[in-house]
C-alpha positions as CSV (number, residue, x, y, z in Angstrom):
1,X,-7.6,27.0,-6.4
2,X,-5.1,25.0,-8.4
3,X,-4.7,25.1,-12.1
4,X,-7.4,22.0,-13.2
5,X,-5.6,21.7,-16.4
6,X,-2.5,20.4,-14.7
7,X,-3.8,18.1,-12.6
8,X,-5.1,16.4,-16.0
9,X,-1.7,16.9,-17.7
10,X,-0.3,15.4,-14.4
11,X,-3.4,12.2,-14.9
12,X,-2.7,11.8,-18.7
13,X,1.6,11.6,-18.2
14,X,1.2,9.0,-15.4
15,X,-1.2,7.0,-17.1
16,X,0.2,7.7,-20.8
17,X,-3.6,7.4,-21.4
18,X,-6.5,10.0,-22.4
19,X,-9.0,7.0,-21.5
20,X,-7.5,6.3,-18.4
21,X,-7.9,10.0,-17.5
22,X,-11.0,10.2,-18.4
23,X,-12.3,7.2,-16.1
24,X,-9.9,8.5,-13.6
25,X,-11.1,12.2,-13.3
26,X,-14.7,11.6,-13.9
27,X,-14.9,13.7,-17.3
28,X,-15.5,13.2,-20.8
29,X,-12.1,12.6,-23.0
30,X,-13.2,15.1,-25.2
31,X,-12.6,17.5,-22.1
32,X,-9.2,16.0,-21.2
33,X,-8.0,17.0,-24.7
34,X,-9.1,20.1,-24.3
35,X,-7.6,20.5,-21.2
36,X,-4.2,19.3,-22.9
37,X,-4.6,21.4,-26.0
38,X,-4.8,24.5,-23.6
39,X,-1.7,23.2,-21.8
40,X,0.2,23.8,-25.2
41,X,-1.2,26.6,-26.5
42,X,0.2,28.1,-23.2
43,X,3.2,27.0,-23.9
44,X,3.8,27.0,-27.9
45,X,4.9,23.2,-27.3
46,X,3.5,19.7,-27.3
47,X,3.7,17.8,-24.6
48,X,2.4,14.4,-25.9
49,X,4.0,12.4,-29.1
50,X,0.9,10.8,-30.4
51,X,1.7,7.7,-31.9
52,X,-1.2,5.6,-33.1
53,X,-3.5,4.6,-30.0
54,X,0.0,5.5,-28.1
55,X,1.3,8.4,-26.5
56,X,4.7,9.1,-24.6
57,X,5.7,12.6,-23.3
58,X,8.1,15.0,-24.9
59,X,10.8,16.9,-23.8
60,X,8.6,19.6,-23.1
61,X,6.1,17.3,-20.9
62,X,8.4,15.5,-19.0
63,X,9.6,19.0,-17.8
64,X,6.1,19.9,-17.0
65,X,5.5,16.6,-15.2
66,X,8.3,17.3,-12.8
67,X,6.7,21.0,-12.2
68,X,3.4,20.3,-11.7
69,X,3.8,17.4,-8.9
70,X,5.7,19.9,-7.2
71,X,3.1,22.5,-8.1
72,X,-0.2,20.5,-6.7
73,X,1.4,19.3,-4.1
74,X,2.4,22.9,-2.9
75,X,-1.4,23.9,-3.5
76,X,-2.5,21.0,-1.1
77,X,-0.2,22.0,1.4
78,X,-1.8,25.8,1.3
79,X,-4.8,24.5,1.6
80,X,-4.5,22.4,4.1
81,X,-2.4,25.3,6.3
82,X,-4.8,27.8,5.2
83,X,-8.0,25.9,6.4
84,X,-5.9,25.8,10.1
85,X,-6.2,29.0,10.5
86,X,-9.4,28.8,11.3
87,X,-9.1,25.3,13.1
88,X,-10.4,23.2,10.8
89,X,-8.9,20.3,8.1
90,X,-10.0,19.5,4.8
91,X,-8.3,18.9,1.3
92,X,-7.5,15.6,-0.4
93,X,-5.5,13.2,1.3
94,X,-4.4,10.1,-0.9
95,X,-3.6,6.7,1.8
96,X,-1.8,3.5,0.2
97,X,-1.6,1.0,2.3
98,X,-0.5,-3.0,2.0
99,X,-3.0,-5.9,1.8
100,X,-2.6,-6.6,5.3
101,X,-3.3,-3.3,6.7
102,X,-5.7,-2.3,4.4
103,X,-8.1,-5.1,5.3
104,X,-7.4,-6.2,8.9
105,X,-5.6,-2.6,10.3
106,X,-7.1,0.7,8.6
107,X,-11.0,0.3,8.1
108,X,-11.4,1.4,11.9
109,X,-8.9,4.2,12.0
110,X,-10.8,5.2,8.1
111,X,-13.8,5.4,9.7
112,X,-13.1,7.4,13.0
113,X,-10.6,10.2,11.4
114,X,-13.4,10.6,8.6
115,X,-15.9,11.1,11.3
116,X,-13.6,13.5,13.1
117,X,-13.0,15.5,10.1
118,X,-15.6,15.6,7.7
119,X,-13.9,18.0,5.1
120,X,-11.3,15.6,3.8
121,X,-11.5,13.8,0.9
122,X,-9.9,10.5,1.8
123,X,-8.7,7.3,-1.0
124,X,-7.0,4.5,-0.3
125,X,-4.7,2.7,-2.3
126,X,-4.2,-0.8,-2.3
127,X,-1.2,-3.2,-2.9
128,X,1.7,-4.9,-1.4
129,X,4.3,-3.1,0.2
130,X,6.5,-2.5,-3.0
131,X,3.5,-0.9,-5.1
132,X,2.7,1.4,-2.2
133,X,6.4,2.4,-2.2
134,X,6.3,2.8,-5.6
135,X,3.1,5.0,-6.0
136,X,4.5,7.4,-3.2
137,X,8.1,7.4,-5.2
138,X,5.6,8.1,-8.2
139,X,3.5,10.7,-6.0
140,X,0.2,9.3,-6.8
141,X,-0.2,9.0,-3.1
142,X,0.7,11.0,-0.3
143,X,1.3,8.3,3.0
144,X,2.0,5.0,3.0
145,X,1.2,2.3,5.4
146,X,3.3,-0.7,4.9
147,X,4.5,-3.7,6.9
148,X,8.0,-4.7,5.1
149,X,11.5,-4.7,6.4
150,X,13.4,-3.4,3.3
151,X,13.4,0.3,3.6
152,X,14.2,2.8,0.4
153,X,16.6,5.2,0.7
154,X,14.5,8.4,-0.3
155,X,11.2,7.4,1.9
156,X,10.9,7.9,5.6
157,X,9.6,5.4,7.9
158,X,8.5,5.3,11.1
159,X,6.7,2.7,13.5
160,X,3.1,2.7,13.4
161,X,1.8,-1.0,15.0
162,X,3.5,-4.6,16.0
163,X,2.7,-7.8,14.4
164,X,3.6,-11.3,13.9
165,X,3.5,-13.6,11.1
166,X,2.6,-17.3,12.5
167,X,1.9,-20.8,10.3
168,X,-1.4,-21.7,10.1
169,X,-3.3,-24.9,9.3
170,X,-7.0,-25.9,8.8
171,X,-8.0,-27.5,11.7
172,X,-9.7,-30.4,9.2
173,X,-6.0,-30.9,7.7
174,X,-3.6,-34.2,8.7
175,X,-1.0,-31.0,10.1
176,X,-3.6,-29.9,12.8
177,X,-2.2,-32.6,14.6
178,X,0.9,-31.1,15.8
179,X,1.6,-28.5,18.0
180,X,5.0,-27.4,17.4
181,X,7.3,-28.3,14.8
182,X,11.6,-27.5,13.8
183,X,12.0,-24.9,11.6
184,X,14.0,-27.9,9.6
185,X,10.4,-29.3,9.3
186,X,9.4,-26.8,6.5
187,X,11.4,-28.3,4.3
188,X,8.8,-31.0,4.4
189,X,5.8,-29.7,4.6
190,X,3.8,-28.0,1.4
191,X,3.4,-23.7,2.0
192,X,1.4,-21.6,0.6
193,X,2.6,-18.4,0.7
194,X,2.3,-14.3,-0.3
195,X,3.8,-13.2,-3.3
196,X,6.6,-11.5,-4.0
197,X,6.9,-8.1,-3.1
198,X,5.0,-8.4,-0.4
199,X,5.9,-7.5,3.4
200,X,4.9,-10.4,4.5
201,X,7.0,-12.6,2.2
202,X,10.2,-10.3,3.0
203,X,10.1,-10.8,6.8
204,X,9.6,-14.9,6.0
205,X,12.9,-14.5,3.9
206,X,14.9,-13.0,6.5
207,X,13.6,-15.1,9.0
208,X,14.6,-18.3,7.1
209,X,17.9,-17.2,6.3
210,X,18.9,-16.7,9.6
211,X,18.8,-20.3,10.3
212,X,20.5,-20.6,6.9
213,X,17.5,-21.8,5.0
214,X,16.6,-20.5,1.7
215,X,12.8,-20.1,0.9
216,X,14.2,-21.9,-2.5
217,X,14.8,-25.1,-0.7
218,X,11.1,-25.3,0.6
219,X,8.3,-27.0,-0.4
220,X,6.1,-24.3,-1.6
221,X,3.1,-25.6,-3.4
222,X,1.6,-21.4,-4.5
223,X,2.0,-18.1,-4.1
224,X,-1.0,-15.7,-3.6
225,X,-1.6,-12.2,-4.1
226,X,-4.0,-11.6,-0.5
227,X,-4.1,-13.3,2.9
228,X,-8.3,-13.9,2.1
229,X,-6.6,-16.2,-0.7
230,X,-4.3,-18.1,1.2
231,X,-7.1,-18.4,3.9
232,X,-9.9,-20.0,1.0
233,X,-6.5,-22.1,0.1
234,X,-5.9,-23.8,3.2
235,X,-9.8,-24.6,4.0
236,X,-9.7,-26.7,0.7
237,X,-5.9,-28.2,0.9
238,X,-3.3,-29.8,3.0
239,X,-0.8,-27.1,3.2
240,X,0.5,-24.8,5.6
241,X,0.1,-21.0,5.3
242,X,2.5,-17.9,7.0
243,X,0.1,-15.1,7.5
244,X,-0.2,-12.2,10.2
245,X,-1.9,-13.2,13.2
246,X,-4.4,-10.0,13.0
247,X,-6.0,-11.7,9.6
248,X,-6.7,-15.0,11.2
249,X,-8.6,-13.7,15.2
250,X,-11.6,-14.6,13.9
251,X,-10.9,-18.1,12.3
252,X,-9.0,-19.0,15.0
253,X,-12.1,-17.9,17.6
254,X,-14.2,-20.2,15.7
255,X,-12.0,-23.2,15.5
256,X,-11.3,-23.3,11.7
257,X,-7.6,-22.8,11.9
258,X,-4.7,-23.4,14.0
259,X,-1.5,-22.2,14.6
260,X,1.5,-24.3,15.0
261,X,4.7,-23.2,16.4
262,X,7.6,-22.9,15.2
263,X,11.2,-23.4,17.0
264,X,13.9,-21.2,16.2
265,X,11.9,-19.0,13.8
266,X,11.5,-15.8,15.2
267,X,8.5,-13.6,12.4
268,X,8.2,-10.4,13.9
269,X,7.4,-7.3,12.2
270,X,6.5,-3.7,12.2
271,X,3.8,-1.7,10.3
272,X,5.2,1.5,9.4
273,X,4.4,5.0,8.1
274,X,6.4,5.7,5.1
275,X,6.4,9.3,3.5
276,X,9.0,11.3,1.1
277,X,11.8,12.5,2.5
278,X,11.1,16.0,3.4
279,X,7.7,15.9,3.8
280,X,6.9,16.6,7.2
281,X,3.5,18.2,7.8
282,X,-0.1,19.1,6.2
283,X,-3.1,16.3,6.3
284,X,-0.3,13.0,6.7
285,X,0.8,14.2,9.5
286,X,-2.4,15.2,10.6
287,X,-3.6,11.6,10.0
288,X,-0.3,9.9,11.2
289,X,-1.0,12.1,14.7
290,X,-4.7,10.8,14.5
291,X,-3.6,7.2,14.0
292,X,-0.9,7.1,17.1
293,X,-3.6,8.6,19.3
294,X,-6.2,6.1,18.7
295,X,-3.9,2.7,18.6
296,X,-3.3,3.7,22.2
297,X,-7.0,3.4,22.5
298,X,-7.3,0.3,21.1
């Protein structure tokens, strides 16, 4: 029902690219200029300064840009309430989630809410917890799931799973030897860790400093972009990763890693919702009802 020429305005101004649209939308570039030409016809403006194989929005189109994210995300809200009406869901409903979640959290909850409800059009986003944060401050996304402790002043969080970072060693490497170790220790031993931005590498920070250690001051040997890297890393090194103890059940089942405790270091964490302020209903909250439900389940 919505306007089709703003949501390629709205795919061109975020990706300052006609290309990029084009891929992104699934039509030919040809079309997405057409589409833009329309745009400012309509308008007796131009919303694009064309600079060589550059563009950047005018005046005009950054005016339009804040319009028409309010604009299509109205039209999904209709639709969504206007489809209850008679009981049933469907629209588009754009997920971002964190590395973490994404692979060891959502695929099960993906797979029973689209069986439940054929009619939406689901994505999924992937990052670390600072680019979903980002794409939802950006509104390229619509919910995200992420498992951070920093929290942004115009999102809204709220609690959606426990977890708990542990260290973990291959059970080949000289560390798989020890049980326990001080938290004074790590200044020791060689870490591999996530990188930054990343959830899991904030609640490490915190953890460290309050035993007045700064991640600084330790021996870390990488950082890594996914758990599944840090988990290839350690088969194939003597180091010691911090990861989430959901990534590791099955290596841990079969012997290939172990965990090794650490005094005094407390890694606990939540995996949370996180919305725009404001936004309280249509399919996230329809999804974030469906998720609570079905973690009591599991």
């Amino acid at each position: 029902m919505s306007d089709f020429r703003l949501k390629v305005f709205l795919c061109v101004a975020r990706n300052l690219s006609f290309t990029k649209a084009s891929r992104e939308l699934f039509i030919t570039q040809p079309a997405i200029t057409k589409h833009i030409q329309e745009l400012e016809s309509l308008y007796k403006t131009r919303l694009f300064e064309r600079l060589g194989n550059k563009i950047s929005l005018t005046p005009a189109g950054e005016l339009l840009l804040e319009h028409s994210e309010r604009i299509l995300d109205d039209y999904k809200r209709l639709d969504y309430e206007m489809h209850l009406l008679h009981n049933e869901c469907s629209g588009e409903l754009r997920l971002g989630a964190s590395t973490t979640i994404s692979q060891y959290v959502l695929p099960p909850f993906l797979a029973r809410f689209i069986e439940k409800f054929p009619h939406v059009s689901l994505s999924l986003l992937n990052g670390n917890s600072r680019d979903v944060e980002n794409a939802l401050l950006e509104h390229r996304i619509d919910l995200g799931l992420v498992e951070g402790i920093i929290r942004l002043p115009n999102l809204k969080y709220s609690t959606f799973q426990k977890d708990e970072l542990v260290a973990v060693v291959h059970t080949r490497s000289k560390l798989a030897k020890l049980d326990e170790i001080s938290v004074y220790d790590l200044y020791n031993i060689p870490l591999v860790l996530r990188e930054r931005g990343s959830g899991t590498l904030d609640v490490l920070e915190t953890s460290l400093l309050s035993n007045n250690i700064r991640l600084s001051d330790l021996n870390v040997r990488m950082y890594l972009g996914s758990t599944e890297s840090i988990k290839l890393f350690l088969e194939n090194s003597e180091c010691m990763g911090i990861v989430s103890v959901r990534s590791i059940a099955s290596e841990l089942a079969t012997g290939l890693f172990k965990v090794i405790d650490i005094r005094y270091l407390e890694m606990q964490r939540e995996f949370s919702f996180a919305r725009l302020q404001g936004e309280e209903s249509g399919l996230s909250q329809v999804f974030m009802q469906f998720a609570a439900h079905y973690n009591k389940k599991l």
